[in-house]
N, C-alpha and C positions, 0 to 999 in steps of 0.2 A: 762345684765340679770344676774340672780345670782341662783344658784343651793344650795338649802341646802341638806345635804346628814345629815340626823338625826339618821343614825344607826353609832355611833362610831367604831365600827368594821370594817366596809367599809370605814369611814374616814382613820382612821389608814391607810387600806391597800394599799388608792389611795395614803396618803402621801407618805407611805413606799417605793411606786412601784415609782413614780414621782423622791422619791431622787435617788433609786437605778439609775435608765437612766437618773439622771439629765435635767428633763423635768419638765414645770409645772403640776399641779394636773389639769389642764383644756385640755393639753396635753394628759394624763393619760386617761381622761376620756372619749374624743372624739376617741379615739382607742382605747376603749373597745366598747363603743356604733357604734361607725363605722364599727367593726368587725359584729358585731352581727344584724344590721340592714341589714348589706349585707348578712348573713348567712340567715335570717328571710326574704329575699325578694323575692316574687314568679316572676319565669322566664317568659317572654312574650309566652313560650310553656305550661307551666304549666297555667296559665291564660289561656290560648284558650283549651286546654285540661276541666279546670274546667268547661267554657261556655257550650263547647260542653256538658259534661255528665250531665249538667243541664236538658238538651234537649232529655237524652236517646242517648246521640250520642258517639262517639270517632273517633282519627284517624284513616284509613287504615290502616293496613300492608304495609310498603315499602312505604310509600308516600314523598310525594318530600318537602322539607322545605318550608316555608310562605316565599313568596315574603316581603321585606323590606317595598313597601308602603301598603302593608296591616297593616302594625302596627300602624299608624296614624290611618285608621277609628276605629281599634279595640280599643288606646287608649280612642275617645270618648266614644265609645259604653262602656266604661266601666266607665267613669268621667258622663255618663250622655246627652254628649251633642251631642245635633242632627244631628251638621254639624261640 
């Protein structure tokens, strides 16, 4: 697959950054965008939070954390699918 990066400025900097830690430019770039897809990604609390205040709702005060296999149904419920 191939990325063109058409703002020379960002080329520059991804070369620049790439030689400094002697890594390639596809190195470079999958830890900047790796960074930031993690920074950019809503928590499975924050997701059920959101649901919820769809609804007019939120959590308790003091309530006890989601059970692990509630996350499975809640992933469908939120991909869509029924089962």
């Amino acid at each position: 697959m191939t990325l063109s990066i058409r703002k020379k400025s960002v080329e520059e900097m991804v070369r620049t950054l790439a030689k400094r830690r002697g890594v390639s430019i596809t190195a470079v770039v999958e830890t900047a965008v790796a960074a930031e897809f993690k920074r950019d990604r809503e928590t499975p609390s924050e997701s059920a939070a959101r649901i919820l205040a769809r609804y007019g709702l939120s959590f308790p005060p003091g309530r006890e954390p989601v059970p692990q296999s509630a996350y499975h149904d809640l992933d469908h419920d939120l991909i869509g699918e029924d089962d």
